[in-house]
N, C-alpha and C positions, 0 to 999 in steps of 0.2 A: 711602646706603652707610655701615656702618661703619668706624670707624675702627680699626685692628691693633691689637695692644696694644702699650704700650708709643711710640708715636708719641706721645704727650704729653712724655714724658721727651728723646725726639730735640726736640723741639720747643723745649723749654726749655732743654737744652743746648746746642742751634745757635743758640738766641735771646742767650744769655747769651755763647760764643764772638765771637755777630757783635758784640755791645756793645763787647767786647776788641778786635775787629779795628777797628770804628768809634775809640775813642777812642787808637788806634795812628793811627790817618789823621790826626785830628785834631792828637797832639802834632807828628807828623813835619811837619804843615803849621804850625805854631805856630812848630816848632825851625828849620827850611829860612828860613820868614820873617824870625826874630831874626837869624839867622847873613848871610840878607844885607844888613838893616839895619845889624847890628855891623860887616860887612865893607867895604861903602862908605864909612858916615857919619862911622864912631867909629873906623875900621879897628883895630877889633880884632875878631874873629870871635871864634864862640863853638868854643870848644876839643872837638873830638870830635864835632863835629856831624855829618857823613860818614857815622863809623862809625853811632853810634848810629842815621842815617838808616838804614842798611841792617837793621838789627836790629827799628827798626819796620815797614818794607818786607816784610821775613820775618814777624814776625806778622799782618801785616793780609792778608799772600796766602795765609799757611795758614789762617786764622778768618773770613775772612769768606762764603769759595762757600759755604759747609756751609750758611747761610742760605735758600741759594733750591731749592734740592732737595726739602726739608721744609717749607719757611713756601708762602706763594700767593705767590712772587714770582716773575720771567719768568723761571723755568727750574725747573720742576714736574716731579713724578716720571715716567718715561715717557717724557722727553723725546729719548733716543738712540734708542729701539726703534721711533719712528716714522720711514716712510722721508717724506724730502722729497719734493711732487707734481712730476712728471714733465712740465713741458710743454714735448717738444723739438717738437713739433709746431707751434708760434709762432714757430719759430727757423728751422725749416727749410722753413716754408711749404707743408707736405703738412698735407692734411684729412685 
């Protein structure tokens, strides 16, 4: 099957987004850690931590789905327009 045109470009663009949304997960889990190491140990927390969490939060949930649409990751294109199989007949115990 070939490929559309232009699906190389979605590819690299989602690829390079999800890098974005990835290395957002990463600080927020880096920053979330500091802030409670400073906040028990040293009780000082780190100033703004919160907010800035939320702003990494916001970029990692708009850049990272765009990944699995386009790349072979568990949620490939076509995945809404198929209906899920049908088996009430297991449930209700008619042949």
């Amino acid at each position: 099957m070939a490929n559309p045109p232009g699906l190389k470009k979605k590819r690299s663009l989602s690829t390079y987004l999800s890098y974005v949304g990835n290395f957002a997960l990463a600080a927020m889990m880096l920053l979330t850690t500091a802030d409670v190491i400073g906040r028990y140990f040293f009780n000082a927390p780190v100033l703004g931590a919160y907010e800035i969490t939320e702003y990494l939060m916001l970029i990692m949930v708009f850049f990272i789905p765009g990944f699995g649409p386009v790349g072979k990751g568990p949620h490939q294109r076509g995945y809404r327009f198929q209906p899920p199989a049908c088996r009430t007949s297991t449930f209700s115990g008619a042949r």
